[in-house]
C-alpha positions as CSV (number, residue, x, y, z in Angstrom):
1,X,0.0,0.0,0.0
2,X,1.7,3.3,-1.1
3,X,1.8,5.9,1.5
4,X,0.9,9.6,0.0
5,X,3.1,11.5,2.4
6,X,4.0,14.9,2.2
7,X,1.1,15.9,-0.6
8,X,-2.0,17.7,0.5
9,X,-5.6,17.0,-1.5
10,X,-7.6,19.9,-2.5
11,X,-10.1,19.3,0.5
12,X,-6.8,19.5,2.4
13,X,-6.4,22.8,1.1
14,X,-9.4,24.2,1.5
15,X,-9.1,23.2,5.2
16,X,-6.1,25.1,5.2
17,X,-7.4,28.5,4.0
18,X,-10.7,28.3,5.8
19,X,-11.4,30.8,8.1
20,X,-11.3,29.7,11.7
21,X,-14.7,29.7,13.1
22,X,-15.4,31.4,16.3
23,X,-17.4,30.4,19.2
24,X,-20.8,32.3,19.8
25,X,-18.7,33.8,23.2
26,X,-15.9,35.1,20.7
27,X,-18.6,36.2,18.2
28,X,-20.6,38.4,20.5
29,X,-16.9,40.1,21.4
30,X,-15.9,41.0,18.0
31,X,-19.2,42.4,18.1
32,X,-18.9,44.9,21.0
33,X,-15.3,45.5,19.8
34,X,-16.4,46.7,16.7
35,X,-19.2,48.8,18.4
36,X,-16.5,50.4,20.5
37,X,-14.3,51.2,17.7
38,X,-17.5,53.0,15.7
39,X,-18.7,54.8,19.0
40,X,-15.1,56.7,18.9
41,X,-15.1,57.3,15.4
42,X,-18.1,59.2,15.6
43,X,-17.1,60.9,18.9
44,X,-13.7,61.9,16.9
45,X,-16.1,63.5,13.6
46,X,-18.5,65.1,16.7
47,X,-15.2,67.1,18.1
48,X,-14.0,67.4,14.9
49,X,-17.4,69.5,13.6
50,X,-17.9,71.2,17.1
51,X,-14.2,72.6,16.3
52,X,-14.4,73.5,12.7
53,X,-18.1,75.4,13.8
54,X,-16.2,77.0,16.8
55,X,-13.3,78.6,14.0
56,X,-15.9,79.3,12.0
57,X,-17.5,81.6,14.6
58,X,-14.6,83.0,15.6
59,X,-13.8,84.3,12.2
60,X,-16.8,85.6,11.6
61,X,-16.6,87.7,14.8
62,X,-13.5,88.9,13.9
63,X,-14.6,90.2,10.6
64,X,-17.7,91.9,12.3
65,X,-15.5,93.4,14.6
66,X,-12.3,94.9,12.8
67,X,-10.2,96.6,15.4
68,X,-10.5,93.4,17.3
69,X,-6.6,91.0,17.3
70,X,-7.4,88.4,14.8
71,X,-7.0,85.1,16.6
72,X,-3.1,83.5,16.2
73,X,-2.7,81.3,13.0
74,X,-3.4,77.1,14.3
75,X,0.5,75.7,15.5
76,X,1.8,73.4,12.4
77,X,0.7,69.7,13.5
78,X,3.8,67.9,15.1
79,X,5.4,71.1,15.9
80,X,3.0,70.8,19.9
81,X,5.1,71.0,22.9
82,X,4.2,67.4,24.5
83,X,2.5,67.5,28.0
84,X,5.1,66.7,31.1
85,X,4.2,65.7,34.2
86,X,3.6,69.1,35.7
87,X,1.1,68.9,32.9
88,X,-0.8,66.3,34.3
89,X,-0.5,67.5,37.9
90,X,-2.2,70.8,36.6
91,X,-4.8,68.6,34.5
92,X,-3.7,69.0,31.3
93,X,-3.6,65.6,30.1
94,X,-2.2,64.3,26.9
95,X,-5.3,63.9,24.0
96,X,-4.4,60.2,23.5
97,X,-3.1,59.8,27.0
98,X,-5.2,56.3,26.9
99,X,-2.5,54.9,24.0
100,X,0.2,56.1,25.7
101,X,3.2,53.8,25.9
102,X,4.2,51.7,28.4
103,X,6.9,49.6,29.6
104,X,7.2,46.5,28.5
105,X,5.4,43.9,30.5
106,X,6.9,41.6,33.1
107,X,7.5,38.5,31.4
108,X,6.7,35.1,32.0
109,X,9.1,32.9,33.5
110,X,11.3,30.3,31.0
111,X,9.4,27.2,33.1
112,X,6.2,28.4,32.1
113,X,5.5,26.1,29.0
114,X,2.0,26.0,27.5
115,X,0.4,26.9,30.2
116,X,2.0,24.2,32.0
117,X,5.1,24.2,35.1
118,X,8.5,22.7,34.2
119,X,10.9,23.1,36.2
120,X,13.5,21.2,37.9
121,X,11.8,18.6,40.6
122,X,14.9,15.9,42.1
123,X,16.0,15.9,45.7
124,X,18.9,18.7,44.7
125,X,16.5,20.9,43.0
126,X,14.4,20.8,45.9
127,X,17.0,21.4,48.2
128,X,18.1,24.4,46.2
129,X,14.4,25.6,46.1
130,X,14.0,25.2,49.9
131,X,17.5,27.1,50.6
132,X,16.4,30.0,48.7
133,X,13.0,30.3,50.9
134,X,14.7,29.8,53.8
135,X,17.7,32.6,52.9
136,X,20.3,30.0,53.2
137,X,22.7,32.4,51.1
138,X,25.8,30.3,51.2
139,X,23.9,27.2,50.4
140,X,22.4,28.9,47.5
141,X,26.0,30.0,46.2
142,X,27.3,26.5,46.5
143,X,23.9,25.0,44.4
144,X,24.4,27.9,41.9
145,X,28.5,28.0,41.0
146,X,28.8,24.1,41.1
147,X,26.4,23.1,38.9
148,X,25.3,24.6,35.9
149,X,21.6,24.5,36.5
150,X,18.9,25.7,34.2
151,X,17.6,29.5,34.0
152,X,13.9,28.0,35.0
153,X,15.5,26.5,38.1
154,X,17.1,30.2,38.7
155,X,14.0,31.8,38.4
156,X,12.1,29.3,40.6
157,X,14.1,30.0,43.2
158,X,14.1,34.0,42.9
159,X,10.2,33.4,42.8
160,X,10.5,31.3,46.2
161,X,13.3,34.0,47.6
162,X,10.7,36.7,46.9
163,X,7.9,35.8,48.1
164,X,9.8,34.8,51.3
165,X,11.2,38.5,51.3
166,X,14.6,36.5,51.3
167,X,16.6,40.2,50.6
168,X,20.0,38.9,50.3
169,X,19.1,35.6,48.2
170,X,17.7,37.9,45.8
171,X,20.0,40.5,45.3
172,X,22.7,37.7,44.7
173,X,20.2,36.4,42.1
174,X,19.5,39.3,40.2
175,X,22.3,41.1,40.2
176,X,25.6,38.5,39.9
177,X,23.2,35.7,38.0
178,X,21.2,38.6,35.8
179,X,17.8,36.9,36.9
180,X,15.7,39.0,35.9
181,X,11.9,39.5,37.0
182,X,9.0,37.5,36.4
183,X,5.3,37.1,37.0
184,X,6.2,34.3,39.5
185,X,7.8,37.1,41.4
186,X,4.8,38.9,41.9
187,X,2.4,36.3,42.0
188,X,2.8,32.6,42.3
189,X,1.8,30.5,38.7
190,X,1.0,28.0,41.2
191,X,-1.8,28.4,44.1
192,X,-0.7,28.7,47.7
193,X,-2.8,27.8,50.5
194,X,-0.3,30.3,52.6
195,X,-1.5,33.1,50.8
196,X,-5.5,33.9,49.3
197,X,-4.1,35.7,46.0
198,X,-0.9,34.2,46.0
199,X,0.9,37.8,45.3
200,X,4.0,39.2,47.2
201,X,1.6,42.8,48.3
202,X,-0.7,40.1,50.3
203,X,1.7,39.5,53.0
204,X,1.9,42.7,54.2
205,X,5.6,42.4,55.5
206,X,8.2,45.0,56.9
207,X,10.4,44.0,54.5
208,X,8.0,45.1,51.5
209,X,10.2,48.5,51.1
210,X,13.1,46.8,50.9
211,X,12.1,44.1,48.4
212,X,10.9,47.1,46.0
213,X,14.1,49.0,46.2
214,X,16.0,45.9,45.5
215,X,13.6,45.9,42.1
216,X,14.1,49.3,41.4
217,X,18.0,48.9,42.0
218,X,17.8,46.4,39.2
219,X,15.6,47.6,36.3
220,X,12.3,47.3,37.1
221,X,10.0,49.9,36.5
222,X,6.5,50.3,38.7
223,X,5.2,51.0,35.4
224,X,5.5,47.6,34.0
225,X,2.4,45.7,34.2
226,X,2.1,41.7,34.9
227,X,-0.3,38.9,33.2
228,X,-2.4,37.9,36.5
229,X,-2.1,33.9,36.5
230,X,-5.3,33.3,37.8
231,X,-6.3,31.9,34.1
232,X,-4.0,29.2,35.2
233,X,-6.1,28.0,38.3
234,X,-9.0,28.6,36.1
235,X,-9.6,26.0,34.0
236,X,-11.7,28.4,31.5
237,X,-10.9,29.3,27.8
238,X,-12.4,32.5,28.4
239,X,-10.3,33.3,31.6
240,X,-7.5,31.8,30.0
241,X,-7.9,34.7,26.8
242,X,-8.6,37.5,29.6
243,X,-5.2,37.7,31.5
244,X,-6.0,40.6,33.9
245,X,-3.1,43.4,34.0
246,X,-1.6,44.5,37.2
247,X,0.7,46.7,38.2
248,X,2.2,47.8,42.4
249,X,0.0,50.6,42.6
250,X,-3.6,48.0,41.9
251,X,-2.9,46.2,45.5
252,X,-3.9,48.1,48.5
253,X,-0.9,47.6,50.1
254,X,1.1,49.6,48.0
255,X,-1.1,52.4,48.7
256,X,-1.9,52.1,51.9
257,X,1.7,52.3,53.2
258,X,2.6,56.1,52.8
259,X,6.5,54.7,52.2
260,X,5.7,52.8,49.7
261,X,3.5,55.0,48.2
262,X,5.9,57.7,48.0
263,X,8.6,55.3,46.9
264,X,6.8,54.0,43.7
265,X,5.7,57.8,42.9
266,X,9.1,59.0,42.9
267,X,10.7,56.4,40.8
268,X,7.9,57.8,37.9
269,X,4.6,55.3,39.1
270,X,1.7,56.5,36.5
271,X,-1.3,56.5,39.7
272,X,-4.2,56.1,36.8
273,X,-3.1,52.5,35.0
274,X,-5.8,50.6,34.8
275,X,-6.2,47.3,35.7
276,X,-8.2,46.4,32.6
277,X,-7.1,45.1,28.5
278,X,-8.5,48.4,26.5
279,X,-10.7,48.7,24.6
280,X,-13.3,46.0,26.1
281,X,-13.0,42.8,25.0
282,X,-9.8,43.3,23.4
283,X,-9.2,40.0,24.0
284,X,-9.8,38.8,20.8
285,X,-7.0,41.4,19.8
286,X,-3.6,40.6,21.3
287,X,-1.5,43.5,20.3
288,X,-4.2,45.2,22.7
289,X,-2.8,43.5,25.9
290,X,-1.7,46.2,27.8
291,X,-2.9,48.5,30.8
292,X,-4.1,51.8,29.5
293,X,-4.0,55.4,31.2
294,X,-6.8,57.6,32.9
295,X,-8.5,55.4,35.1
296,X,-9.4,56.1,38.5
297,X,-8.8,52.6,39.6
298,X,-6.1,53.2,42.3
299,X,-8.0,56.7,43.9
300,X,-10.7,54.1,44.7
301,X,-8.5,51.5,46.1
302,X,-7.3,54.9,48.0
303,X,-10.3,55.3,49.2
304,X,-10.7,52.3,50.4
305,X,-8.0,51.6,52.2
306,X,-6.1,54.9,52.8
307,X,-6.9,58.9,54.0
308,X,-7.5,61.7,52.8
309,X,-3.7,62.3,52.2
310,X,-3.3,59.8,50.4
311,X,-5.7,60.9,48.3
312,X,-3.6,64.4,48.2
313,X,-0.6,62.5,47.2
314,X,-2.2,60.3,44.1
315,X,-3.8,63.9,42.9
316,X,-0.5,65.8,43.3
317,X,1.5,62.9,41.1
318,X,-1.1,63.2,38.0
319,X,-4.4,61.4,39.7
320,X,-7.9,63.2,38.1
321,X,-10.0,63.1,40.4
322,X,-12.9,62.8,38.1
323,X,-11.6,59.8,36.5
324,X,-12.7,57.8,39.5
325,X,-15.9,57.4,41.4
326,X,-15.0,57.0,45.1
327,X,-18.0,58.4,47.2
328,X,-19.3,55.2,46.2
329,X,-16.9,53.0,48.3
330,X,-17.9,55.4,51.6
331,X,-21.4,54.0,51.4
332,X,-22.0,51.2,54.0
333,X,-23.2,47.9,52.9
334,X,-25.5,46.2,55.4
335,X,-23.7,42.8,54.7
336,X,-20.1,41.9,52.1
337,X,-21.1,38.8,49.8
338,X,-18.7,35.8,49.9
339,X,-15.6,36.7,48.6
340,X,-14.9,36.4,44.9
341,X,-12.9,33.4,44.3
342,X,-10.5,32.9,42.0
343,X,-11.0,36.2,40.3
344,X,-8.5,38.6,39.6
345,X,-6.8,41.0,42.6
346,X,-8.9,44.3,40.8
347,X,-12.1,42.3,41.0
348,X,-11.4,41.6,44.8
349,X,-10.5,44.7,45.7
350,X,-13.9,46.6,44.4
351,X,-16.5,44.1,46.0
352,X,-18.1,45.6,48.7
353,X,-16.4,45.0,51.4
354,X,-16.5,47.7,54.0
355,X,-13.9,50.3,53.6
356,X,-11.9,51.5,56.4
357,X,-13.5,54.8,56.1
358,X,-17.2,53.3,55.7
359,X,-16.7,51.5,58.7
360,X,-15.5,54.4,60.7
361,X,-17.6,56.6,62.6
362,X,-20.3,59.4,60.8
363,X,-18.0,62.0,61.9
364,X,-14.9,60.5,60.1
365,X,-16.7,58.9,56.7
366,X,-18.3,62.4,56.1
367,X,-15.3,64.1,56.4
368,X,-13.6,62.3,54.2
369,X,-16.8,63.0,51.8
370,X,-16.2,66.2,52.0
371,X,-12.9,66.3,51.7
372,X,-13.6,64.4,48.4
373,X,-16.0,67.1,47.7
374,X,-13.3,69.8,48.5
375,X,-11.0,68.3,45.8
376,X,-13.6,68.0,42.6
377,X,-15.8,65.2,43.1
378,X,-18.8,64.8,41.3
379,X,-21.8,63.4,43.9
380,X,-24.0,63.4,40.7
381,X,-21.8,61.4,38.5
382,X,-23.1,58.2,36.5
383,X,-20.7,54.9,37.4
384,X,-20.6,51.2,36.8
385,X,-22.0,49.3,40.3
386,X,-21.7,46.3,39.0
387,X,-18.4,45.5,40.4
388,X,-20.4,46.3,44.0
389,X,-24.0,44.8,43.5
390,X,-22.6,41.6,41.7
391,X,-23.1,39.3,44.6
392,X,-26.8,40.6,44.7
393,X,-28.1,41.1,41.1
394,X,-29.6,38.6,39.1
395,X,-29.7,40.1,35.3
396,X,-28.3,37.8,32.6
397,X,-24.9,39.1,32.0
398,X,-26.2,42.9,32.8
399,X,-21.7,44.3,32.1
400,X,-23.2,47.4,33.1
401,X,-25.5,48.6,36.1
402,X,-25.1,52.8,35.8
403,X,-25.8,54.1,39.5
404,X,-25.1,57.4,41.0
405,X,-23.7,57.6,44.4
406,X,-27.3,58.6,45.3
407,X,-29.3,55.4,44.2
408,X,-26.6,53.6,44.9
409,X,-26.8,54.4,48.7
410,X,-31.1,54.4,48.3
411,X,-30.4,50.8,46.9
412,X,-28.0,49.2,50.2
413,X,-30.9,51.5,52.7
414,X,-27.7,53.9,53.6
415,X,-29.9,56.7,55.2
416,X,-27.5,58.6,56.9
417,X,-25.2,58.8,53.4
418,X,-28.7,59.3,51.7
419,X,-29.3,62.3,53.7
420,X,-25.4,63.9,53.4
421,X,-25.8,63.6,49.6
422,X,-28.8,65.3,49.2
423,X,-27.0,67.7,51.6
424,X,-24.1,68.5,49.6
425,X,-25.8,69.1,46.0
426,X,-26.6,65.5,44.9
427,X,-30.1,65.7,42.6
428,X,-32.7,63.9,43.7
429,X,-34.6,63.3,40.2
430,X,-31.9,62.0,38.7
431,X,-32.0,58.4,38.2
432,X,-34.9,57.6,39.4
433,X,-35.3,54.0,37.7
434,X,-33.3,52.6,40.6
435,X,-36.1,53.0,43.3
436,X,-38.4,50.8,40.8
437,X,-39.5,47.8,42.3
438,X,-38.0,45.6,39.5
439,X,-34.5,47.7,40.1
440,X,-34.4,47.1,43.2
441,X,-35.4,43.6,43.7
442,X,-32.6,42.5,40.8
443,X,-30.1,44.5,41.4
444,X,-30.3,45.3,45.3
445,X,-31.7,41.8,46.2
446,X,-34.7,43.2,48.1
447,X,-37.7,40.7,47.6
448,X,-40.1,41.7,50.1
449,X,-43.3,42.8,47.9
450,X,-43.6,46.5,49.6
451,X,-39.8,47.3,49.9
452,X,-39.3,49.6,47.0
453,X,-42.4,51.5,48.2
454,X,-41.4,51.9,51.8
455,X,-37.5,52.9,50.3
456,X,-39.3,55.2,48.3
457,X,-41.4,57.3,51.0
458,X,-38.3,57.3,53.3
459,X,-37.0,58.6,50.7
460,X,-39.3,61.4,49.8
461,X,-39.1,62.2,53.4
462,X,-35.1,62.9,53.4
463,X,-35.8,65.3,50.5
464,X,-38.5,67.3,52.1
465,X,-36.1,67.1,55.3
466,X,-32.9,68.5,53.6
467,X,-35.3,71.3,51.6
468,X,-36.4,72.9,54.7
469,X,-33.1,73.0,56.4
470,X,-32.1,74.8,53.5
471,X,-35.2,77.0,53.1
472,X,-34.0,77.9,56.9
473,X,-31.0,78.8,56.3
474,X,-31.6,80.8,53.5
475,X,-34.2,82.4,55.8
476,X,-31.6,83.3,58.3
C-alpha cells in the first residue's frame, strides 16, 4: 500500500485556507469591539465638527468686529510641545493619553511552558528551592556555582526568595546571576494555600520596602504591568484569553503604606493604569494587551483603604480626580457577599467589602466626603456598580449597572449617606429608575413585595427634610 506523504488534497487545502470559526462567546466580542471602535469614530467626527463650527464663529466675529486681534494662525501639526508631568499634575492631560506607551510587561518565566510548570523537581533541586525560601545564602552559592543548572531552576528559586522577602538571596540572584523579573515574582503560577491571591503585596511584611528597592536597584519599572495567572487556576478558555493586567499601585498595600507609596511615585509610578485590556473585549485582539491610562482605579483603592492624604498625594502625582468614582466605596453595605474566588486581585479589591473609612464613625466617613468634595468630586456622576452589587443582582450578564452615588446608597438602605448627599448638592430626580420595584429587587436583592415603596417614602421624606433645612437657612 503506497503511502501519499508529504502531498496535500484539494479538501486539504481548503481546510487550510478556511477561516477559523469562532465560538458564539468570541462572536458576540468581535461584536462589542467593533461597536466600540465606531462609537469613537463618531465621537472623533463630533469634536472634529464642534471645532471647525467654533473657528468658523470666531472668524466671523473677527470680521464683524475689525479693530479686534485676529486670533493667532493654528501651530503646524507635530510642531506641539508634549504634555510633562507638571502637565498632568495641573490637568492637562495628553489627548491620547489612553495609547500612551508603556513599559514593557513583566515576562513570564522560562518554566512556564504551554500553560504548564516545568521546572526542575529531584531531591537537589528541591533542596536548592528550599534554601532560597529559607535565605540560606551560602547554600544557595554552592547550588548555583557548582552546577550549571537551568535559567527555569534560577528563576524558581528568585520566585520562592521573593515571596519569602529573602533580601540577600535575591540580590545575589538578580544582580551576579542577571535573573531577571518574572510574573512568579509577583504572584505565584501555582496556588498557595499560605497566601489567598498568591501575590507578594498580600503579605503585608516590613520588608516590603526593601524588596521594592532591591527591584528598582535592578531595572524594574513600577510602570510595568504583569499577566495575572489566575487563568492558570481557572480552568476556563475565556479566563485563559482574559489575563487581567496588574501593576504595584492595583494592590492596597502599596497604597496604603505612605513609604511605599511615595517610593513608587518618585521612581515615575503613573497613579491612573488601569487594571483592565482596552478597549473591552480586546481579547480577541492581542497587540491590545496592555494597561491603558486615565483610570481612576487606584484613587478608589485609595479610598478604600487609605486617607484623605493619600488621596492628596495620588492627585498631586497626575491622579484626576474625576476619573474615578470614590463616594461610592464610603457608602456602608448592610452585609459583604462571599468573597470572589478565584477572580483577579482588581475584582477583589472593588466588592463591597467595607472600607476602612465606611466603617469608621459618621464623623470621620463624612469628612472624608467632604474632603472628596473639596477636591472635585462629582456626587451626581453616572458609574458602573456592577463590580459592587454583583453578589446581589440577578440580570443575565447585565456588564453594566449605571448608578449614582445617590441610588446607589437608596439601593443598600444607607440613610444617613442618603441624607449627606442630598446635603451636599446631589439631585434627587436623577435616576430615578433605581427605586423601581424591578430595580431594586434584581439588582439590590430586596424581595419583600412592599420594599421599594417603603425605600421610596423614606426617601421622599429625606428630601422634604434637607429642603427645609435649607429654606431655613436661606431664611436666616
Amino acid at each position: 500500500m503506497e503511502l501519499n506523504l508529504g502531498k496535500r488534497s484539494p479538501e486539504d487545502e481548503l481546510v487550510k485556507h478556511a477561516p477559523m470559526k469562532r465560538s458564539k462567546l468570541e462572536e458576540l466580542a468581535l461584536q462589542h469591539y467593533q461597536m466600540g471602535l465606531m462609537l469613537v469614530e463618531q465621537q472623533k467626527k463630533k469634536k472634529l465638527f464642534a471645532r471647525q463650527l467654533s473657528e468658523k464663529a470666531d472668524t466671523t466675529r473677527d470680521s464683524a468686529l475689525p479693530h479686534r486681534p485676529k486670533s493667532p494662525p493654528p501651530v503646524p501639526a507635530g510642531s506641539e510641545r508634549m504634555p510633562n508631568k507638571e502637565d498632568e499634575i495641573k490637568g492637562m492631560k495628553p489627548k491620547d493619553e489612553l495609547l500612551v506607551t508603556l513599559p514593557p510587561r513583566i515576562p513570564d518565566p522560562d518554566y512556564l511552558v504551554d500553560d504548564a510548570l516545568v521546572y526542575s523537581f529531584d531531591d537537589e533541586s528541591q533542596a536548592f528551592y528550599l534554601a532560597c525560601a529559607e535565605g540560606k545564602l551560602q547554600r544557595v552559592r554552592d547550588f548555583v556555582e557548582d552546577s550549571a543548572r537551568p535559567r527555569g531552576d534560577l528563576q524558581f528559586g528568585l520566585e520562592e526568595a521573593a515571596h519569602a522577602f529573602q533580601l540577600d538571596v535575591v540580590r545575589y540572584l538578580m544582580q551576579e546571576h542577571d535573573v531577571g523579573l518574572h510574573t512568579g515574582v509577583f504572584e505565584h503560577l501555582e496556588r498557595r494555600a499560605s497566601s489567598p491571591t498568591n501575590n507578594i503585596f498580600d503579605h503585608n511584611d516590613p520588608r516590603m520596602l526593601d524588596l521594592l528597592r532591591i527591584f528598582l536597584d535592578n531595572g524594574w519599572s513600577p510602570n510595568q504591568a504583569w499577566t495575572s495567572p489566575a487563568y492558570l487556576w481557572q480552568g476556563h478558555d475565556l479566563n485563559k484569553k482574559l489575563r487581567w493586567q496588574n501593576v504595584a499601585l492595583h494592590f492596597p498595600q502599596c497604597v496604603r503604606d505612605m513609604r511605599i507609596l511615595r517610593l513608587l511615585l518618585e521612581h515615575g509610578a503613573y497613579p491612573d493604569i488601569s487594571p483592565y485590556t482596552l478597549p473591552p473585549f480586546a481579547f480577541i485582539q492581542p497587540e491590545y494587551q496592555s494597561p491603558g491610562r486615565g483610570s481612576g482605579y487606584t484613587l478608589e483603592v485609595a479610598v478604600r483603604v487609605g486617607t484623605p492624604e493619600t488621596v492628596d498625594l495620588l492627585l498631586a502625582h497626575g491622579a484626576r480626580i474625576e476619573d474615578a468614582r470614590p463616594l461610592r466605596l464610603l457608602i456602608r453595605w448592610p452585609s459583604a457577599p462571599p468573597p470572589n474566588d478565584g477572580q483577579d486581585a482588581g475584582a477583589r479589591q472593588l466588592s463591597p467589602s467595607p472600607s476602612a473609612a465606611a466603617a469608621a464613625p459618621d464623623s470621620a466617613r463624612f469628612q472624608f466626603a467632604n474632603h472628596l468634595v473639596r477636591r472635585g468630586v462629582d456626587v451626581n456622576a453616572l458609574g458602573n456598580a456592577y463590580p459592587l452589587v454583583s453578589g446581589t443582582c440577578s440580570f443575565a450578564n447585565p456588564g453594566f449597572i449605571m448608578a449614582t452615588p445617590l441610588s446607589l446608597a437608596v439601593g443598600v438602605r444607607d440613610w444617613d449617606f442618603v441624607e449627606w448627599l442630598l446635603e451636599n448638592g446631589a439631585d434627587a430626580e436623577a435616576h430615578r429608575q433605581a427605586f423601581t420595584p424591578t430595580y431594586d429587587c434584581r439588582v439590590y436583592g430586596h424581595h419583600a413585595p412592599d420594599a421599594a415603596e417603603e425605600a421610596r417614602s423614606r426617601f421622599e421624606e429625606l428630601v422634604e427634610k434637607v429642603e427645609s433645612k435649607r429654606q431655613l437657612g436661606n431664611a436666616s
